[in-house]
Backbone as JSON, one array per atom type, in Angstrom:
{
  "sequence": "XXXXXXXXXXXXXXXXXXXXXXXXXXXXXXXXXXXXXXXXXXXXXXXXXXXXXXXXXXXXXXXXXXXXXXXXXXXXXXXXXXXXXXXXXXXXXXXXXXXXXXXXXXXXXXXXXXXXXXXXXXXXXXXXXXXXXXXXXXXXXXXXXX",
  "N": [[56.22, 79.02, 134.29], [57.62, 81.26, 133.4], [60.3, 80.65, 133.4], [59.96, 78.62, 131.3], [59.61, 80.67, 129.0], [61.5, 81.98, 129.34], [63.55, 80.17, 128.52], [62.43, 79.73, 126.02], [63.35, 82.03, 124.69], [65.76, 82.83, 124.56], [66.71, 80.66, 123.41], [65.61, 81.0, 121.07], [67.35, 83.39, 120.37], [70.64, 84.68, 118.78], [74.09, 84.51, 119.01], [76.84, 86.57, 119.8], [80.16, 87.11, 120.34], [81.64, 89.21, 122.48], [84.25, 91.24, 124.58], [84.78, 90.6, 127.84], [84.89, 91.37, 130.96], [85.14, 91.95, 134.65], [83.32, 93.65, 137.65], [84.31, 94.31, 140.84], [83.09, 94.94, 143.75], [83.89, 95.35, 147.09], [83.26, 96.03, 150.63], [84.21, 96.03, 153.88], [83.8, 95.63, 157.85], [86.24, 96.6, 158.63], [87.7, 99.14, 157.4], [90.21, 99.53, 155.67], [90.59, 96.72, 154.56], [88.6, 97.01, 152.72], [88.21, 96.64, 148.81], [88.65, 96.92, 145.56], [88.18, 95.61, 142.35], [88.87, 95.44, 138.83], [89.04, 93.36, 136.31], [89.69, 91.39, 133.01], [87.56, 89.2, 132.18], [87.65, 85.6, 131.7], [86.32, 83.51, 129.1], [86.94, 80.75, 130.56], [86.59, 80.56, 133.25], [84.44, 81.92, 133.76], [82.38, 80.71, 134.78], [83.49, 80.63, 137.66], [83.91, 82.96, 138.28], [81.16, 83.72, 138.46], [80.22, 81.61, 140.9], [82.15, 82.83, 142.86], [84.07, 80.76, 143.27], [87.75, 79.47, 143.48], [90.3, 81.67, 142.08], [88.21, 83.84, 142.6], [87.41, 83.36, 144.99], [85.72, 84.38, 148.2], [88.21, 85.89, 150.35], [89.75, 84.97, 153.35], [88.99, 86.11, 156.72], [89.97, 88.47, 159.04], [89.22, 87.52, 162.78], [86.97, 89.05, 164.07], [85.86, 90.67, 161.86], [83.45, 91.86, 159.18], [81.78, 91.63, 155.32], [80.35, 93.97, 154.65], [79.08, 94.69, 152.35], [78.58, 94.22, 148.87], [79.36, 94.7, 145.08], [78.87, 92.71, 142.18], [79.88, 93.09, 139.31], [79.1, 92.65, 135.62], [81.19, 93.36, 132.8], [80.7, 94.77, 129.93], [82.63, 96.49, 128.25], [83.04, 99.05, 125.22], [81.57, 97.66, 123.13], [82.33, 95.7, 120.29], [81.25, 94.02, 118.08], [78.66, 93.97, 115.56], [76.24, 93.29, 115.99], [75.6, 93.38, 118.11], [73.69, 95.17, 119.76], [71.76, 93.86, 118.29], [68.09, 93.13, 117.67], [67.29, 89.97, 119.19], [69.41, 88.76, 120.02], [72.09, 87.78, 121.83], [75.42, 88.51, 123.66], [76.86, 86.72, 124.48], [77.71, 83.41, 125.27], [75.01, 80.94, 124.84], [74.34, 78.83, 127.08], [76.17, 80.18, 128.62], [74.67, 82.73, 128.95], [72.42, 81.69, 130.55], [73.37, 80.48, 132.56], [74.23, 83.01, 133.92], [71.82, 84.22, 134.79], [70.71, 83.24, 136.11], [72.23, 82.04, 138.35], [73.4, 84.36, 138.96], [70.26, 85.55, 140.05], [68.85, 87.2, 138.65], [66.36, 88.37, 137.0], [63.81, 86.88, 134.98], [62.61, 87.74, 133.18], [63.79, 89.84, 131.73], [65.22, 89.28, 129.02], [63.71, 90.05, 127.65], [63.51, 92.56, 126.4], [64.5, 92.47, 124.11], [66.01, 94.38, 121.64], [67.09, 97.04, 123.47], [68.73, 99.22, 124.6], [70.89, 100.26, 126.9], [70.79, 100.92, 130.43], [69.92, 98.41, 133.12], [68.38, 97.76, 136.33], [68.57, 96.26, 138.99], [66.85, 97.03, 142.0], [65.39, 96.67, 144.52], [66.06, 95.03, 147.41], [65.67, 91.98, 148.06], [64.41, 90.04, 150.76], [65.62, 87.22, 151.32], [66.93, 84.56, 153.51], [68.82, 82.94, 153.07], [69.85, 83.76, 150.88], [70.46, 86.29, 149.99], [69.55, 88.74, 147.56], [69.01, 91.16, 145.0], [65.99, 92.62, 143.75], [64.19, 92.67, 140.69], [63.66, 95.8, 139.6], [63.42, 97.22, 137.1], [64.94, 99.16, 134.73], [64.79, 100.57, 131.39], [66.43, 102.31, 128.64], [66.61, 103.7, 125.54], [68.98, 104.04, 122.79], [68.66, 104.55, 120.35], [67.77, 106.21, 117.29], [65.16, 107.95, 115.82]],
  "CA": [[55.96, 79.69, 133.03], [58.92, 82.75, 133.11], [61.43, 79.18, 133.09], [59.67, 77.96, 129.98], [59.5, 81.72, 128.4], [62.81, 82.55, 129.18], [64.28, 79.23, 127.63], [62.52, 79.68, 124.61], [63.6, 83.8, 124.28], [67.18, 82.44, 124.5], [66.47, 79.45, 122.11], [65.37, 81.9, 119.93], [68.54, 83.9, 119.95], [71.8, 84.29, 118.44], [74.96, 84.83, 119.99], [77.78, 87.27, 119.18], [81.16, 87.06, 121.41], [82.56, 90.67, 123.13], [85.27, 91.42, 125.16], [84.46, 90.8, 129.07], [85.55, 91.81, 132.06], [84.43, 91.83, 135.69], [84.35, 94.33, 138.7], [83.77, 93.91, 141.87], [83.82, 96.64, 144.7], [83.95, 94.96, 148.29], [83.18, 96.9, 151.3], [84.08, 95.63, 154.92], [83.92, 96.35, 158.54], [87.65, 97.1, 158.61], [87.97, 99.64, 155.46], [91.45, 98.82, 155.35], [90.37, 95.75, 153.86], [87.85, 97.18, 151.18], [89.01, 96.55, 147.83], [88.18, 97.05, 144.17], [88.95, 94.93, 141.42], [88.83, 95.0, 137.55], [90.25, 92.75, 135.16], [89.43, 90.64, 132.29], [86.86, 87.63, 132.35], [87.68, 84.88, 130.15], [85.15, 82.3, 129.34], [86.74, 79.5, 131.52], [86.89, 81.29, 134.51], [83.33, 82.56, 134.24], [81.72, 79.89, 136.32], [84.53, 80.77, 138.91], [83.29, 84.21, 139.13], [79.51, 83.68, 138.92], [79.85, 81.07, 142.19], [82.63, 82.95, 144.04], [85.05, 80.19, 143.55], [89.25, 80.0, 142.84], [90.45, 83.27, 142.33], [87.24, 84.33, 143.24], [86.32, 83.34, 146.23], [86.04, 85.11, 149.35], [89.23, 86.13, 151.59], [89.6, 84.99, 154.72], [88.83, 87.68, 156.98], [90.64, 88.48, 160.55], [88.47, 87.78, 163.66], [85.25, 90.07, 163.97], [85.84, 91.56, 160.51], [82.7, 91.1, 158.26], [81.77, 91.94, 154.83], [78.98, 94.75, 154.6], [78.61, 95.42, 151.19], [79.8, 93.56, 148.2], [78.74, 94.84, 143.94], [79.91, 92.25, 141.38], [79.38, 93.61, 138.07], [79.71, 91.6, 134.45], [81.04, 94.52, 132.14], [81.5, 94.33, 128.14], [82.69, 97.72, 127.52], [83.21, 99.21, 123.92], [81.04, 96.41, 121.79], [82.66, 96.03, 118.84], [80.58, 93.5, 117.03], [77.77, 95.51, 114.8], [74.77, 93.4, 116.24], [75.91, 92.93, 119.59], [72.93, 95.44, 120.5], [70.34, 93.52, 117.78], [66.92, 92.41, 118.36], [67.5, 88.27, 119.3], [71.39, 89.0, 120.04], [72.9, 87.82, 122.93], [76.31, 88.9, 123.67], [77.32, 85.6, 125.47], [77.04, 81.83, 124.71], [73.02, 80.94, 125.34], [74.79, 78.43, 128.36], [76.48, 81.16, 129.67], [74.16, 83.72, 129.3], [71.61, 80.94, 131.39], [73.62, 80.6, 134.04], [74.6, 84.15, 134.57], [70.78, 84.92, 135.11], [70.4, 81.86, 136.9], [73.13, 82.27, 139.52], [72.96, 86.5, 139.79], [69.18, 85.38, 140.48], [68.19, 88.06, 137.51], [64.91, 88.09, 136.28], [64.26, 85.87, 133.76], [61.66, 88.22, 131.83], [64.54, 90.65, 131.59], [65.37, 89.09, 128.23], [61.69, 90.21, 126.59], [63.44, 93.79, 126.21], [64.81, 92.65, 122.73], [67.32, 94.91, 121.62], [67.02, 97.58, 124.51], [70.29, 99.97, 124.86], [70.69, 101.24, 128.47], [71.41, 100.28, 132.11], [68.59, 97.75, 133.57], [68.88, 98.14, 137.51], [67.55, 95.38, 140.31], [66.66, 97.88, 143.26], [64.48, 96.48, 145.52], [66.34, 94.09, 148.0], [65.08, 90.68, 148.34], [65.27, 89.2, 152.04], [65.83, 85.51, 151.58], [67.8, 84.44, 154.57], [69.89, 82.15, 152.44], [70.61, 83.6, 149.26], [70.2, 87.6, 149.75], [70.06, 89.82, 146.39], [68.45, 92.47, 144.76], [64.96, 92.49, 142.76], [63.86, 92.91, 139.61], [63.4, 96.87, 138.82], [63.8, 97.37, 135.41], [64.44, 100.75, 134.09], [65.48, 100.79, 130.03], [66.29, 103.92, 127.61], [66.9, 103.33, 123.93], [69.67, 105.74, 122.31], [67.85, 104.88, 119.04], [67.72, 107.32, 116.85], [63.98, 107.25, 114.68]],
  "C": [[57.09, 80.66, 132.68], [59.73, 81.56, 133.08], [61.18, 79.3, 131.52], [59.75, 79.2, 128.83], [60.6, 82.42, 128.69], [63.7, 81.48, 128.41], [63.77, 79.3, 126.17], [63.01, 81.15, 124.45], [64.69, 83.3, 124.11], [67.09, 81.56, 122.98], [66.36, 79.99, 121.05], [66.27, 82.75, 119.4], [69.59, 83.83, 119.37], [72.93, 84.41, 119.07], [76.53, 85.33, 119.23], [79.07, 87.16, 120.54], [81.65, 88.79, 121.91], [83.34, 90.53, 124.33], [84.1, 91.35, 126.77], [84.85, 90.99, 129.79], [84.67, 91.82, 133.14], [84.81, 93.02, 136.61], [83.73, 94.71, 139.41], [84.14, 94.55, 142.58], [83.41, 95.73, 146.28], [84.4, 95.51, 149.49], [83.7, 95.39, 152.97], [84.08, 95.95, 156.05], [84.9, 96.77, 158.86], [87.49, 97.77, 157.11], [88.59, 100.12, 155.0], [91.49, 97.91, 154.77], [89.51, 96.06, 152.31], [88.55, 97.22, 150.17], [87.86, 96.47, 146.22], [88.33, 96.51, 142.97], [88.46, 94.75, 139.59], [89.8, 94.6, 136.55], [89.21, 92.08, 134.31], [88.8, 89.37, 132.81], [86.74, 86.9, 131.33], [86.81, 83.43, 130.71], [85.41, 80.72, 130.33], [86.75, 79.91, 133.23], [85.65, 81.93, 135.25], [82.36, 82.26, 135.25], [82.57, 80.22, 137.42], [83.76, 81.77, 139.47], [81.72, 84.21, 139.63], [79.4, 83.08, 140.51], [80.8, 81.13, 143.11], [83.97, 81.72, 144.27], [86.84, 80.39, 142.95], [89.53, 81.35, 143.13], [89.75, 84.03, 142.82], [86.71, 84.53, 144.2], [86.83, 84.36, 147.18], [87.42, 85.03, 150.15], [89.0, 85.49, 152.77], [89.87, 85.87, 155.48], [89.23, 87.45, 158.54], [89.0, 88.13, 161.06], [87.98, 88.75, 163.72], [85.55, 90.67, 162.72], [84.77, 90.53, 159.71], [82.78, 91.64, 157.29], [80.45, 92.41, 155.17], [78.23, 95.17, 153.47], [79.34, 94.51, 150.15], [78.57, 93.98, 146.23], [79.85, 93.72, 142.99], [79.06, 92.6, 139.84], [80.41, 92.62, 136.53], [79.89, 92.82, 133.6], [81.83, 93.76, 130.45], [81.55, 95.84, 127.53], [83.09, 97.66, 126.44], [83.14, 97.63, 123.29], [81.84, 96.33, 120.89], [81.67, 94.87, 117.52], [79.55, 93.98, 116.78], [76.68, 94.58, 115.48], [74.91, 92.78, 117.32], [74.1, 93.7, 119.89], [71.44, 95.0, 119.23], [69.49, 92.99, 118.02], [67.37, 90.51, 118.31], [68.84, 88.62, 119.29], [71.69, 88.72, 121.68], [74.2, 88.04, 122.9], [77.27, 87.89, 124.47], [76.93, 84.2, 124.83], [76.04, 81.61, 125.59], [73.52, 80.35, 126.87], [75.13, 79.61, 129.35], [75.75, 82.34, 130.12], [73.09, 83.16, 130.61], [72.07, 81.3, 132.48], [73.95, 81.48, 134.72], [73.16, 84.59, 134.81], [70.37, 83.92, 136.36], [70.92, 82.11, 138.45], [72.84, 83.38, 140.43], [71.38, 86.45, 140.37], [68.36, 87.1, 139.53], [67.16, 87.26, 137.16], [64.45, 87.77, 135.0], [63.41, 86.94, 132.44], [62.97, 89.41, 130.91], [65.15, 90.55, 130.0], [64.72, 89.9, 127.08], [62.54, 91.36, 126.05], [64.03, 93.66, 125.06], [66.16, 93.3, 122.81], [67.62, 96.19, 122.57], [68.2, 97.83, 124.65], [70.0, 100.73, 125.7], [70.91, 100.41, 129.53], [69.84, 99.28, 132.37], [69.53, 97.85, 135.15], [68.08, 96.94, 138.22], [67.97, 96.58, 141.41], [65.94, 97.53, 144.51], [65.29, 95.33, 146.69], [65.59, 93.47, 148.55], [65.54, 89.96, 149.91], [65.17, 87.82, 152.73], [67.24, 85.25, 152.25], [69.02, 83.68, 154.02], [70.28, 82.75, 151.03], [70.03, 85.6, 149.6], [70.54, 87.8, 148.17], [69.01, 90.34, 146.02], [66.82, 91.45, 143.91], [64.67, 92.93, 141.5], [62.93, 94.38, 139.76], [64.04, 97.38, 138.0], [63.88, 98.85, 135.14], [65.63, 100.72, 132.29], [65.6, 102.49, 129.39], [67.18, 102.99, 126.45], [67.68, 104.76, 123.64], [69.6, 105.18, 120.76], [67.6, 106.47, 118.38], [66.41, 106.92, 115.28], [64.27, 108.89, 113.64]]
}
């Protein structure tokens, strides 16, 4: 049912293009190795980043060195299109917005919040032995002005 009610919330949307970028903070047990990275994400490249591949993928890492920590964040600072934040507005093509909820394992209701201006947070870590990531806790604020 959240499948079928997140494909139609999308279906239902429109889609405005904004500037993207990515940035990813990677912690390891050597932290000589930790590293930080932001640059530009352009739409052919986006599947790269979502599944870690090409440019993307993981380093190869000396003997006993693991990774302990890793944030990859999708950022579209300074909007500039006027209904980037409107009710039914996605800020991505509907495909891409799919598979970035799909992949990141985001919560599909997460859509429902309409036009919703503010941080949404997953906090709860999920501990599926094969696919670790966070859970769905939502926290919105509107900088609406009534």
């Amino acid at each position: 049912m959240d499948d079928y009610m997140f494909m139609s919330n999308v279906a239902r949307c429109r889609n405005v293009i904004e500037h993207t970028t990515y940035l990813e903070m990677v912690s390891y047990s050597d932290p000589t190795l930790n590293t930080i990275e932001e640059h530009p994400l352009t739409p052919d490249e986006f599947e790269n980043f979502l599944n870690r591949r090409g440019a993307f993928a993981p380093p190869e890492l000396p003997e006993g060195v693991e990774q302990i920590a890793c944030v990859r964040l999708i950022l579209q600072l300074n909007a500039k299109h006027p209904d980037t934040f409107a009710t039914n507005v996605l800020s991505f093509p509907s495909a891409t917005y799919i598979s970035m909820v799909k992949t990141m394992n985001l919560p599909f209701r997460s859509i429902e919040s309409g036009s919703a201006v503010g941080p949404i947070f997953w906090a709860a870590y999920d501990q599926d032995e094969k696919n670790p990531h966070l859970r769905k806790f939502s926290f919105f604020y509107n900088l609406g002005i009534n």
